[in-house]
VOFI-396405 format. One record per residue: x, y, z of N, C-alpha, C in turn. Coordinates in steps of 0.05 Angstrom, whole numbers. Atoms other than C-alpha are relative to their C-alpha. Layout:
# VOFI-396405
- X;Y;Z;X;Y;Z;X;Y;Z
...
# end
This chain:
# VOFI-396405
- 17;-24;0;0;0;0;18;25;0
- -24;-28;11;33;74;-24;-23;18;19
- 10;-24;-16;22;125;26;8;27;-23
- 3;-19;16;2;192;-2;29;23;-5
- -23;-20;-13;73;228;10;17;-19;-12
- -29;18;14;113;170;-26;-3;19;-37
- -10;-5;29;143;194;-90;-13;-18;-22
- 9;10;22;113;140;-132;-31;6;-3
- 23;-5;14;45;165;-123;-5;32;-15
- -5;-42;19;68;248;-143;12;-8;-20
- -24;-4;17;124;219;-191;-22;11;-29
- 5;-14;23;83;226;-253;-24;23;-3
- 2;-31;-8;41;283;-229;15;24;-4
- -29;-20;8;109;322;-227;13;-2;-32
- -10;9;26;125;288;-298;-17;16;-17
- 14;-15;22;58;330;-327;-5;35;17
- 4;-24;0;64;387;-288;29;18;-1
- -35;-3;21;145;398;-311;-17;9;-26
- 6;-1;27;120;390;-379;-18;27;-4
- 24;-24;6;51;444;-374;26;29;13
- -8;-24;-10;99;488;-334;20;11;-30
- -17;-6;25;157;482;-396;-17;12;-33
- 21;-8;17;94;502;-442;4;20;2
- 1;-35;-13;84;563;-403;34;26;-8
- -34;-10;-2;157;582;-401;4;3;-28
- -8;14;32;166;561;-474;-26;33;-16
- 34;-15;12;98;607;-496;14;32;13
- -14;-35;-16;128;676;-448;28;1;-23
- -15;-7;10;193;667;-492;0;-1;-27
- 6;-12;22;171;655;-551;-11;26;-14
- 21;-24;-6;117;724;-538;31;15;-3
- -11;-30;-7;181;759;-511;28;7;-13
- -10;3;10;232;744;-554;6;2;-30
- 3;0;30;239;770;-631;12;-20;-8
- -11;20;26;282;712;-662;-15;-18;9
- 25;22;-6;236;661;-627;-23;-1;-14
- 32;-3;11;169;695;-650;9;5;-32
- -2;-1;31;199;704;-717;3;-24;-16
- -24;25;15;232;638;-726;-38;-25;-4
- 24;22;5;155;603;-718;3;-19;9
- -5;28;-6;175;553;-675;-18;-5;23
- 28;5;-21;123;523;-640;8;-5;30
- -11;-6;-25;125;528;-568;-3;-25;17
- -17;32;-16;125;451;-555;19;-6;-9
- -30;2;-3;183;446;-577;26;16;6
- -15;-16;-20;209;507;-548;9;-7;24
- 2;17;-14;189;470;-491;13;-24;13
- -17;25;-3;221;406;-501;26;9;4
- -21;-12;-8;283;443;-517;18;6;31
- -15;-13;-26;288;479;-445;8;-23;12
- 6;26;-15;271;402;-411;35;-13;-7
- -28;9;13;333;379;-460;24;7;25
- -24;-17;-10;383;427;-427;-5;-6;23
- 7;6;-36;355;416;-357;19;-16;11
- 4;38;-16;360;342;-351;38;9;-19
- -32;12;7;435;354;-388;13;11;12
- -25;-13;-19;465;401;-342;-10;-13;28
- 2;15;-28;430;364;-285;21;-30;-2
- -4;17;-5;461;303;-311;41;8;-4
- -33;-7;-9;535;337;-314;7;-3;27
- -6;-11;-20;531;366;-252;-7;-30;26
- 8;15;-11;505;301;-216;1;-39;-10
- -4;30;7;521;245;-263;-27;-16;-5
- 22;15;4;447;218;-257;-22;11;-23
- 21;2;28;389;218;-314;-29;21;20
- 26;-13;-20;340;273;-280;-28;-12;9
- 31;10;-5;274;238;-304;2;-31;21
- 9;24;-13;289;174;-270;13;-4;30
- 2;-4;-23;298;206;-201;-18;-7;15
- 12;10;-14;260;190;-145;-30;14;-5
- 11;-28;-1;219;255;-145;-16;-4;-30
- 16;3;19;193;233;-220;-19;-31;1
- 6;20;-4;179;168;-195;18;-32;-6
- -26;20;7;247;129;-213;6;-7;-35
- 13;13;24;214;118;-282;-8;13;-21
- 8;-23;14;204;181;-320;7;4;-23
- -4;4;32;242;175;-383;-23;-24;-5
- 20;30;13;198;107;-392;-27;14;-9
- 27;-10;-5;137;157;-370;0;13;-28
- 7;-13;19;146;205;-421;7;-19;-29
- 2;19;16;152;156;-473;-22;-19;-5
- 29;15;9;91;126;-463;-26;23;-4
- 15;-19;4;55;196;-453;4;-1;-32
- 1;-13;29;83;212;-530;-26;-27;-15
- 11;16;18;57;143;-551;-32;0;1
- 24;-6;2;-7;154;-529;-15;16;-9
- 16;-29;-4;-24;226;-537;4;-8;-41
- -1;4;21;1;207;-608;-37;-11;-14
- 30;13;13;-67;157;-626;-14;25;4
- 19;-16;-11;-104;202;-585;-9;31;-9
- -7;-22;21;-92;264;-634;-12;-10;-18
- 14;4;24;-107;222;-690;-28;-6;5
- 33;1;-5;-173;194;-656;-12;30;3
- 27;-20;0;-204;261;-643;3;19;-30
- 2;-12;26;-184;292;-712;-19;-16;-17
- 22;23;16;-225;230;-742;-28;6;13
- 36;1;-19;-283;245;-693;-8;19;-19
- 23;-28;13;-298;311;-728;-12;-6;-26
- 21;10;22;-350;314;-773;15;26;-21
- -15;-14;26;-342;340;-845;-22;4;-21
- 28;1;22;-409;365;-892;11;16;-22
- -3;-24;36;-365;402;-948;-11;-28;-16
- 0;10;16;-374;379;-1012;23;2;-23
- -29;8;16;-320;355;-1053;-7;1;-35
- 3;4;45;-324;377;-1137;25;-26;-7
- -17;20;19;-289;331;-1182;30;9;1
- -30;-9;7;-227;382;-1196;16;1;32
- -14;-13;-25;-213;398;-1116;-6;-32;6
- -4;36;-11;-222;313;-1099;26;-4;-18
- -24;2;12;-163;310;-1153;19;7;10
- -35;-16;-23;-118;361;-1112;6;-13;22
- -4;13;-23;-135;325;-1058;10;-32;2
- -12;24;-1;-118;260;-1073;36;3;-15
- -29;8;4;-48;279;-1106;15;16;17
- -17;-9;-31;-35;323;-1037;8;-26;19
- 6;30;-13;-52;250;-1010;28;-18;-13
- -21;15;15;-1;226;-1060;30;6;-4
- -21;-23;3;52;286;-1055;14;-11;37
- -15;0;-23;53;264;-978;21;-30;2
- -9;24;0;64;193;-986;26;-7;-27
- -17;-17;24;115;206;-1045;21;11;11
- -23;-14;-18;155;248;-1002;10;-19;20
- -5;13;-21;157;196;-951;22;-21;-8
- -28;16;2;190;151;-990;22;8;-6
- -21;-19;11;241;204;-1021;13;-7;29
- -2;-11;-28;250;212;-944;16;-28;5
- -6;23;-15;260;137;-929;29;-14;-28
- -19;3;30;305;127;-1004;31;12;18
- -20;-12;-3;353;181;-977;12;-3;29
- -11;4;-34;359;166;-897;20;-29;-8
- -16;30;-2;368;85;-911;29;5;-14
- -20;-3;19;417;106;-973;20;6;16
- -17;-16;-15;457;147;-920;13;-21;14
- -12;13;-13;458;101;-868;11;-29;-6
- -13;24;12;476;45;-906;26;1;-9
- -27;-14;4;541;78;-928;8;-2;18
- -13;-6;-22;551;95;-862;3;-30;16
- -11;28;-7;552;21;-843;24;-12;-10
- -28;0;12;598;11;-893;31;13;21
- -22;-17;-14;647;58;-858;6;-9;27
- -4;-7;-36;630;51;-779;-17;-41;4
- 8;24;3;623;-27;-780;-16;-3;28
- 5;2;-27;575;-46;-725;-32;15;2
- 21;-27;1;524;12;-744;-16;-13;-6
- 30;17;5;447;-5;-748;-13;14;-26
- -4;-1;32;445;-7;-826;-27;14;-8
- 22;-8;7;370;18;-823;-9;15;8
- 6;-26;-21;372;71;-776;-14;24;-21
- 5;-25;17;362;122;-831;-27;3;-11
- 32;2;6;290;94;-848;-19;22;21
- 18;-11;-21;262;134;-789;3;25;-4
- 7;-31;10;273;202;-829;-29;5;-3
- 24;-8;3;203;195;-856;-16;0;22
- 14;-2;-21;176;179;-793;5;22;20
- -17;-14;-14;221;226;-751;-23;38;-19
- 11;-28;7;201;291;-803;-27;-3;-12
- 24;-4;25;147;268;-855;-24;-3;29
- 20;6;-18;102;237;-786;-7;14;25
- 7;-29;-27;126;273;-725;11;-24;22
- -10;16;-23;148;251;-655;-7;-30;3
- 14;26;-21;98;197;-634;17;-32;-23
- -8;19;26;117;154;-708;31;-7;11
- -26;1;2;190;170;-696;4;-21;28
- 0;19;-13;184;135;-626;-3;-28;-8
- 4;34;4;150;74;-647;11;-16;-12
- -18;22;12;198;52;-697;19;4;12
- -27;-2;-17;253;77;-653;3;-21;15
- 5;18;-16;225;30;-602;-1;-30;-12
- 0;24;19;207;-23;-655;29;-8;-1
- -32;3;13;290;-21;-680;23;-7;29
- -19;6;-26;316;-21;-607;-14;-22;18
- 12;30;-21;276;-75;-569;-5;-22;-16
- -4;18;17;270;-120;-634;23;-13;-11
- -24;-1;18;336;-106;-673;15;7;17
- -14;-9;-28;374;-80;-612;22;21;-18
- -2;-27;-3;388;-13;-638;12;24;21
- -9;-3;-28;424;14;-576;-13;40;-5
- 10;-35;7;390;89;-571;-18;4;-18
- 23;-14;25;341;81;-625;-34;22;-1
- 23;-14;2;282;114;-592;11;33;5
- -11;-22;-4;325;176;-574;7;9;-29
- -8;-5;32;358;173;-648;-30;5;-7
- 21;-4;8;280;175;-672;-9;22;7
- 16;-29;-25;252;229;-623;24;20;-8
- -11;-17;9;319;269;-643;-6;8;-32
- 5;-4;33;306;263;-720;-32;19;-8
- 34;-13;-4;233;289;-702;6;37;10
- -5;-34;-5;256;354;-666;14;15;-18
- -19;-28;29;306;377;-723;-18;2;-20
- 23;-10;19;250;366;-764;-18;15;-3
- 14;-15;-10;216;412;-725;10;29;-1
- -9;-24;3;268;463;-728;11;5;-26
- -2;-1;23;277;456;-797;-18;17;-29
- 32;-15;3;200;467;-807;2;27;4
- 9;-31;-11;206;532;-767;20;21;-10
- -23;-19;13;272;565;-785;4;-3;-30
- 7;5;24;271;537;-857;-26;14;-7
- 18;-15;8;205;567;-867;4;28;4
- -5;-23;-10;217;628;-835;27;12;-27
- -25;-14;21;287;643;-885;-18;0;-16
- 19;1;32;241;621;-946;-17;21;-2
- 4;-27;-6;195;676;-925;6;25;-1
- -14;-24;1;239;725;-916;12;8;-22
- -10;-7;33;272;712;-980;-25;10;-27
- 20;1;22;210;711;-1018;-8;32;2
- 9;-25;5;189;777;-994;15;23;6
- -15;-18;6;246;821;-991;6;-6;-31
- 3;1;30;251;795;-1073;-30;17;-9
- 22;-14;14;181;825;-1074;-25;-32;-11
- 23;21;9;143;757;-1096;-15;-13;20
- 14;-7;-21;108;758;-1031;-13;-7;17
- 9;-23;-11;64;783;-995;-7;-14;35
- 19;19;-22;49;760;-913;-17;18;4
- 26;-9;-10;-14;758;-890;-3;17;21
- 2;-10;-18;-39;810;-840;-8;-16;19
- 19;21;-20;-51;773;-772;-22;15;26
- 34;-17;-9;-97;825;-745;-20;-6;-5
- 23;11;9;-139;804;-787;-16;-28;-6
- 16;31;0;-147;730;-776;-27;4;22
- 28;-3;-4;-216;715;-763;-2;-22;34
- 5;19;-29;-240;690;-685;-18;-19;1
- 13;18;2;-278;636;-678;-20;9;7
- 20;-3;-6;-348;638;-677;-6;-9;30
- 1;6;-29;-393;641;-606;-11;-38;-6
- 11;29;12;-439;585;-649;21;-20;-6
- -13;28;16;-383;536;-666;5;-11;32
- -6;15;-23;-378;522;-589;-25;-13;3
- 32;10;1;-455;508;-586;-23;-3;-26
- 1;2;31;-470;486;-653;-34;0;5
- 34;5;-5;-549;477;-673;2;-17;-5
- 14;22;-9;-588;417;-649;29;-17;20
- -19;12;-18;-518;398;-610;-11;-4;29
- 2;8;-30;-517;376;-535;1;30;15
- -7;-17;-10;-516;430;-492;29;0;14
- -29;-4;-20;-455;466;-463;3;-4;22
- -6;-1;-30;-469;461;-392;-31;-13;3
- 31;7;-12;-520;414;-370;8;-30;25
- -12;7;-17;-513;356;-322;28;-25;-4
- -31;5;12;-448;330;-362;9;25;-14
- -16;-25;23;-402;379;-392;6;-10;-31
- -7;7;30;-396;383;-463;26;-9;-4
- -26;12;1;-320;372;-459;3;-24;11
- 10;22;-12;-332;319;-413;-12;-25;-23
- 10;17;19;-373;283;-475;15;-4;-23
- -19;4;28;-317;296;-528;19;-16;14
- -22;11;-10;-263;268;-478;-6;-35;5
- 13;27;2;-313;205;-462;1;-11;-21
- 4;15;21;-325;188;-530;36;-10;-15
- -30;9;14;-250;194;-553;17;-22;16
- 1;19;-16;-238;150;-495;1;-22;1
- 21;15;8;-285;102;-510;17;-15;-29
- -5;9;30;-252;102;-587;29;-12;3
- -27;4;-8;-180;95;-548;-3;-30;9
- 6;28;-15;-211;33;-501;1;-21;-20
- 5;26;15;-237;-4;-569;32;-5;-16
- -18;7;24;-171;13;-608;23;-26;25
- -11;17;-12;-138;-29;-546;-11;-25;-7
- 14;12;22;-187;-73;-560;8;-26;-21
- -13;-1;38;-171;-82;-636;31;-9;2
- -34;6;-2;-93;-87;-618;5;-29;18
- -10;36;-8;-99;-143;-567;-8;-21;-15
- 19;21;15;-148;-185;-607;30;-8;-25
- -26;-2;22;-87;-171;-668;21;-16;5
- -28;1;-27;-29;-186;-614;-11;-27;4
- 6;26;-10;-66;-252;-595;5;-21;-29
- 3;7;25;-75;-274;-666;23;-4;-12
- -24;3;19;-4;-258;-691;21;8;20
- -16;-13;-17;34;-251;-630;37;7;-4
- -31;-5;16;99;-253;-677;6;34;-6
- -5;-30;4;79;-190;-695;-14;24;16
- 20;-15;-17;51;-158;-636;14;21;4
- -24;-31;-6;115;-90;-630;-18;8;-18
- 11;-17;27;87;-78;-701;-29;7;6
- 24;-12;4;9;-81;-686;-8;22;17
- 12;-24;-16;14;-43;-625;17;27;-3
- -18;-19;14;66;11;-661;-21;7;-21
- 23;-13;22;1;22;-706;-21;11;20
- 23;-11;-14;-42;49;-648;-10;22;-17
- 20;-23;20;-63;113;-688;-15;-10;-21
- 13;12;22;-78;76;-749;-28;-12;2
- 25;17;-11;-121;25;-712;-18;12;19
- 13;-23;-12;-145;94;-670;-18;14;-18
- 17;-15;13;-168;118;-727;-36;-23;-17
- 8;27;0;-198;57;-750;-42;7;21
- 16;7;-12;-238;47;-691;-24;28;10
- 18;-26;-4;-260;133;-680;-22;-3;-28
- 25;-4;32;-295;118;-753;-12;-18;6
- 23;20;-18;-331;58;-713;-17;20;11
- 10;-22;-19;-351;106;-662;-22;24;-6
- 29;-18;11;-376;161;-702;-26;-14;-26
- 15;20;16;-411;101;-749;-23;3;18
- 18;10;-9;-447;83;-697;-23;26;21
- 13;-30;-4;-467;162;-668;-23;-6;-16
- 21;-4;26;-492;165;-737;-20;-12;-2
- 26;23;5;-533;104;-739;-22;6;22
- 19;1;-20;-561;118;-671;-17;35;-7
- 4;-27;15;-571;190;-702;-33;0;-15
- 14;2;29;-614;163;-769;-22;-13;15
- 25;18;-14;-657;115;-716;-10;13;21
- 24;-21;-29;-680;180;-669;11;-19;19
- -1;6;-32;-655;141;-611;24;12;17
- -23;-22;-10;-595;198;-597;-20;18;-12
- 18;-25;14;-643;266;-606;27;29;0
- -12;-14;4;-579;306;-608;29;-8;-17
- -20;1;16;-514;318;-642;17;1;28
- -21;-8;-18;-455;306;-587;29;1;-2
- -21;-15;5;-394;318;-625;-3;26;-7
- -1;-19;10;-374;382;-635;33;1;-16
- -32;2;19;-310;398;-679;7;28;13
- -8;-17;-21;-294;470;-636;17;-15;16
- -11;11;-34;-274;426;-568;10;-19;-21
- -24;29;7;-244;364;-612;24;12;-15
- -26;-3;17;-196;409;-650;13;12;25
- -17;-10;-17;-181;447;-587;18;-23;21
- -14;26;-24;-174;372;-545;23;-14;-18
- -27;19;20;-126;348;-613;20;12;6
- -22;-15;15;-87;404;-616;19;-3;43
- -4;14;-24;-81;382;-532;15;-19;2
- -22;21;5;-55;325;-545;29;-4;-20
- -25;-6;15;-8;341;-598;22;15;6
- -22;-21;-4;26;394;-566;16;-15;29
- -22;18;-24;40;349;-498;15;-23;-22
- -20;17;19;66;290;-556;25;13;-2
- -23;-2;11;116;329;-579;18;14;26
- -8;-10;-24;138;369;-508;9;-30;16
- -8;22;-7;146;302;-480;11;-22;-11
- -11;17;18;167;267;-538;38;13;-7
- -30;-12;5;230;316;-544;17;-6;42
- -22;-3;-25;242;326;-468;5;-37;7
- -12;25;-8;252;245;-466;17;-6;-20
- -29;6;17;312;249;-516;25;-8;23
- -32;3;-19;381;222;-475;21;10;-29
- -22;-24;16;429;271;-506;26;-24;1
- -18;18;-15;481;219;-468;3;-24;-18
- 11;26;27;453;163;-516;22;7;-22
- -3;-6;23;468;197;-573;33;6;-10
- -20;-19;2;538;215;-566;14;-12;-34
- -4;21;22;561;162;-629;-21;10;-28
- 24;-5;19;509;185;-668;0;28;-17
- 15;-22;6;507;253;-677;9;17;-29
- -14;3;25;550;260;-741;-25;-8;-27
- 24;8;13;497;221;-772;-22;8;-3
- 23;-11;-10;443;252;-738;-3;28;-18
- -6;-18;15;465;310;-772;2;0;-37
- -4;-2;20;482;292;-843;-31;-14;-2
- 34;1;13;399;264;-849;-8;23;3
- 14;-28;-3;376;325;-822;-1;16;-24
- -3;-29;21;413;372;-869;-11;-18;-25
- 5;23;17;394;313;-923;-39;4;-7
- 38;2;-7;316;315;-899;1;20;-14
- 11;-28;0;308;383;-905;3;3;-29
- -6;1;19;340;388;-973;-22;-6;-16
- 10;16;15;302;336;-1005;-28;9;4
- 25;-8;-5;234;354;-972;-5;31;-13
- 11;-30;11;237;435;-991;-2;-5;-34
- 1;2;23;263;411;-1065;-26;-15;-14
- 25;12;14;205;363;-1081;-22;15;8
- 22;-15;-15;155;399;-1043;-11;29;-18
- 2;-35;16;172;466;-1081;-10;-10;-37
- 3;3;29;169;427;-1156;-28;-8;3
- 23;14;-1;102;387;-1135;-15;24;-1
- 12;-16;7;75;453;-1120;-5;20;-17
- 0;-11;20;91;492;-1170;-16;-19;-29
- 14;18;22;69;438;-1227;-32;-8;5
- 21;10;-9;10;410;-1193;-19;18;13
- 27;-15;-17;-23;465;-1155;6;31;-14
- -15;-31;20;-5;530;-1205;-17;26;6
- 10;-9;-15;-63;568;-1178;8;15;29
- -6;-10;-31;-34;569;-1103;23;-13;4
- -18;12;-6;35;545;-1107;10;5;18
- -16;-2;-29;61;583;-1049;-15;-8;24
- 12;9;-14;7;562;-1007;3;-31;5
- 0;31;-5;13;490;-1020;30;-10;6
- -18;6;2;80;490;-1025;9;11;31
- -6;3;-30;90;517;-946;-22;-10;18
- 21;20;-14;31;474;-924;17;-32;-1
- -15;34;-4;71;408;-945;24;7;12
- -20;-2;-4;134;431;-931;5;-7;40
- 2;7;-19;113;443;-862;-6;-24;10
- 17;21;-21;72;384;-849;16;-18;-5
- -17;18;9;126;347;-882;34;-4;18
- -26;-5;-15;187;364;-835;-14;4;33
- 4;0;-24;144;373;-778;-21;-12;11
- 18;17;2;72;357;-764;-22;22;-10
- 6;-14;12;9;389;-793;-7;32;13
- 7;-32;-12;-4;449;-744;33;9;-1
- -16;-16;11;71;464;-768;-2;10;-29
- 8;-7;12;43;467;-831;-20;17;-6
- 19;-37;1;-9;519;-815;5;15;10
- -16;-22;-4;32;557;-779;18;16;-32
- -14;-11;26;74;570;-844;-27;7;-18
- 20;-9;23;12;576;-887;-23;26;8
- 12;-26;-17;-23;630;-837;15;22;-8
- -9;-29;6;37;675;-858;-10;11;-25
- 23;-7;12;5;674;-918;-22;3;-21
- 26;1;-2;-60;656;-922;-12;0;28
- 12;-1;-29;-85;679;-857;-26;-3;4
- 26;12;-4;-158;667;-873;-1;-23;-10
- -4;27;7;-138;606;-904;-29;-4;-32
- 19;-14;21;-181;633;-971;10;-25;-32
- -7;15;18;-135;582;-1020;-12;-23;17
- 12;22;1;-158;504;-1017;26;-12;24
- -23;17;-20;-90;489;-980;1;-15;18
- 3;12;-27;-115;481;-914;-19;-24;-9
- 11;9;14;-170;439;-945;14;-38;1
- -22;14;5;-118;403;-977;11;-26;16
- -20;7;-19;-78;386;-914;-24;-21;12
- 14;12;-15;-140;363;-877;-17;-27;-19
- 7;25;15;-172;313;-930;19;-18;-13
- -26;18;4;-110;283;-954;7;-21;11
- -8;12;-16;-109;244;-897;-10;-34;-6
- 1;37;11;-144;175;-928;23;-7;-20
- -22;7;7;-99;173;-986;19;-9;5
- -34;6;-9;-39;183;-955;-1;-24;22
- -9;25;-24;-51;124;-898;-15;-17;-28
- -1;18;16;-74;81;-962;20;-8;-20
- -25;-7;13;-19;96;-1008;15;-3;28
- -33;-14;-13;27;104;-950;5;-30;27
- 9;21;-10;10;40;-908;28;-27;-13
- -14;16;15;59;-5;-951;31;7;11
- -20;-12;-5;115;46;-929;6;-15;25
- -6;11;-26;110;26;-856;2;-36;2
- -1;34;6;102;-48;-873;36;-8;2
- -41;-2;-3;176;-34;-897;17;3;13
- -20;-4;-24;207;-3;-847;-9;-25;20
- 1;25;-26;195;-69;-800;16;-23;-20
- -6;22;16;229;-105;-866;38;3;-6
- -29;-6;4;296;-56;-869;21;-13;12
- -18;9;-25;329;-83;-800;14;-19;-15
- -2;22;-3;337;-146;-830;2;-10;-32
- -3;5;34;340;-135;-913;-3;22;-11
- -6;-20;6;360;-69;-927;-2;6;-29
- 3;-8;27;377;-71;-997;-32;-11;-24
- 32;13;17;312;-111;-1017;-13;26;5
- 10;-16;-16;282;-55;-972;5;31;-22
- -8;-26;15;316;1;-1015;-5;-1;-31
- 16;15;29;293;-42;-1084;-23;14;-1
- 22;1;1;228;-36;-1067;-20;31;2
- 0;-32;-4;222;37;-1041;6;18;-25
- 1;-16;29;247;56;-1103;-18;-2;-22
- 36;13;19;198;17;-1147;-17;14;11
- 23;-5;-3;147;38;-1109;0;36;-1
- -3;-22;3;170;110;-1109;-5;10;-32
- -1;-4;32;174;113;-1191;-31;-3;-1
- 29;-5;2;99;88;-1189;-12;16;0
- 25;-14;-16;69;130;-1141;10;36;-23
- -2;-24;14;107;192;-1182;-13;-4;-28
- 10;0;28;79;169;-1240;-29;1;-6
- 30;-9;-10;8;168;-1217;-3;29;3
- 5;-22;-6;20;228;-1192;8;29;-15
- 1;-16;15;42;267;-1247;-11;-18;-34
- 3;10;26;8;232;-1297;-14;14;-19
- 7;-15;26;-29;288;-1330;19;5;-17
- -24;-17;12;40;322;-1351;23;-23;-11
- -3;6;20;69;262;-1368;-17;-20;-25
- 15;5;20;18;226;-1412;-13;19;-18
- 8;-26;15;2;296;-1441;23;0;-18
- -22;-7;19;72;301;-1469;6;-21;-19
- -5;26;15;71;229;-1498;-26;6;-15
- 21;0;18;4;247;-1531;7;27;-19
- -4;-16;31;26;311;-1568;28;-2;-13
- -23;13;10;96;282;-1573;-15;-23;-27
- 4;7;20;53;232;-1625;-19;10;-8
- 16;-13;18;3;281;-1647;21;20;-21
- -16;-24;13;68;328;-1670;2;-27;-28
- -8;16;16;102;260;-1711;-17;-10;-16
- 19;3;15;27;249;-1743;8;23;-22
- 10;-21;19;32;317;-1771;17;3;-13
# end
């Protein structure tokens, strides 16, 4: 029995209120600071940042690992590592909860499926150029984990929670020594890559004059109606409305457990991998969820509406911002010392590769709104997608092009198309060059789908010219 005054029942108490406090802290310096507020760097990973430096001058000055003091509960790197993995699904479940009544024309379902195709496309570019790297670098540093470099796309194209799971996948399978740290590091430069990379591009663009940022005075506030929609639940009655968004996402979290043990029992060979898909099978199971809203909806036996999309983007964007604040501050700097050579030549590698395709796809493919689309992927592609609306707010601040649009329907494609990717990475550890075969094949396809107006256009008046 744990008396109330033992450390293991505050440790991770102190583990989320570190983290909300490094928010706070992170959010005042970004506000008070011009190269911060200029640079667009989101303030969970400002965040993570400070946590970084903490725990590394604590662990100079004392030799020990801060989080897995007494005072966090002994266990605190472990903690925040399972916070990221969770808050991760739990992001994607309530973005799937929200409801969606546009209507989709023919020409804007096209943009959207080759944004869908532009992400997954990139991913492999992403996973072509890391493996390529670190496969060299095996060559060289005999000993080295030949597949490390796969976890660029996950690291920048996915975002923290991704970059964990195969980190964790590669080190407790493949014994990877540091791989969830190497993952979770590849994730934060991707983050500062996103923010300071966008930010130069910016600046360049409009001191040349080709332009223009948006005023942010003038972004629009949210309506009072989008908190109390019509025929919704009430705001305050004897459950809270937030209260009913947090239950239901809950609820969609409980079945995706669920879904993973049932998987895990079935194929227990591959049970790292099924439960390293929690979001997938999160999302999965929130489109159960709101299935069955719906149905109870169409049969009058629910007389209201009790999602709202107001409180579920504000409870995502909740969870996303502790993922990555806790996903950075459980990096071991200490880990990494072997690494960081490497760590470095993907980075500068990522970034490269992601601004270059990103910038041609949009220009060809979206000619209308190329700068729009083209710092919508870029962001969401090096960081995650509220780094991509941060960059696309500078400007389009009412968000008046399809971009945002874009970003937010894209999301079946790219996990159908993009589904095959992750299959792979659980195939590199262990058959690298098959692994780098196949990525490439499948990369030439998917580009060829995806620019197939422009080139089957040029092969059709290429033999309409030789008719004439």
């Amino acid at each position: 029995m744990s008396n109330f005054w033992d450390f293991n029942v505050w440790g991770t108490f102190n583990i989320f209120a570190v983290l909300f406090a490094s928010l706070l802290i992170g959010n005042m310096l970004q506000k008070g600071i011009p190269f911060l507020r200029n640079s667009l760097t989101p303030t969970s990973v400002i965040g993570g940042v400070i946590l970084i430096i903490i725990a590394a001058v604590y662990k100079a000055i004392t030799g020990n690992v801060m989080w897995d003091t007494a005072f966090f509960g002994g266990k605190g790197t472990e903690v925040l590592e399972i916070i990221t993995y969770h808050t991760l699904a739990l992001g994607f479940i309530t973005s799937t909860l929200k409801s969606n009544d546009s209507k989709v024309t023919k020409q804007r379902a096209g943009e959207v499926f080759n944004t869908g195709l532009t992400t997954v496309a990139m991913y492999l570019i992403q996973g072509i150029v890391g493996l390529g790297i670190t496969m060299i670098v095996a060559k060289v540093i005999p000993g080295f984990f030949k597949a490390a470099g796969i976890i660029l796309p996950f690291g920048y194209g996915q975002g923290t929670g991704q970059a964990l799971n195969y980190g964790n996948i590669y080190e407790t399978e493949f014994g990877f020594v540091g791989g969830k740290s190497f993952g979770l590091t590849i994730a934060a430069l991707g983050f500062l890559s996103a923010s300071i990379g966008g930010v130069i591009y910016l600046n360049l663009m409009k001191h040349r004059g080709r332009l223009k940022l948006a005023d942010k005075s003038q972004f629009p506030k949210p309506a009072s109606e989008s908190v109390d929609g019509e025929n919704e639940i009430p705001l305050n009655e004897s459950l809270d409305k937030l209260t009913v968004q947090v239950s239901l996402i809950a609820v969609a979290y409980f079945l995706t457990y669920l879904l993973m043990f049932l998987l895990g029992t079935l194929v227990p060979g591959l049970q790292s991998i099924v439960y390293g898909f929690n979001f997938l099978i999160g999302v999965m199971a929130a489109i159960i969820v709101k299935s069955v809203l719906k149905f109870f909806r169409r049969k009058n036996i629910v007389k209201k509406e009790y999602l709202n999309n107001f409180l579920l983007t504000r409870t995502g964007n909740f969870f996303f911002d502790i993922m990555i604040v806790s996903g950075i501050a459980a990096i071991r700097l200490d880990i990494l010392e072997q690494y960081w050579g490497v760590i470095a030549i993907l980075a500068v590698a990522g970034t490269i590769v992601t601004f270059i395709y990103t910038r041609v796809t949009a220009k060809v493919l979206f000619p209308h709104y190329a700068e729009e689309q083209f710092l919508m992927m870029y962001g969401m592609l090096t960081g995650t997608a509220s780094t991509g609306i941060i960059l696309l707010r500078e400007v389009d601040g009412e968000f008046r092009t399809p971009a945002s649009d874009n970003m937010v329907y894209q999301n079946l494609p790219a996990i159908a198309f993009g589904f095959p990717m992750m299959l792979l990475a659980t195939l590199a550890p262990e058959k690298p060059v098959l692994t780098m075969v196949i990525l490439i094949a499948y990369c030439v396809a998917l580009n060829i789908i995806l620019f197939r107006k422009q080139i089957f256009r040029k092969k059709k008046d290429k033999i309409q010219s030789d008719v004439e």
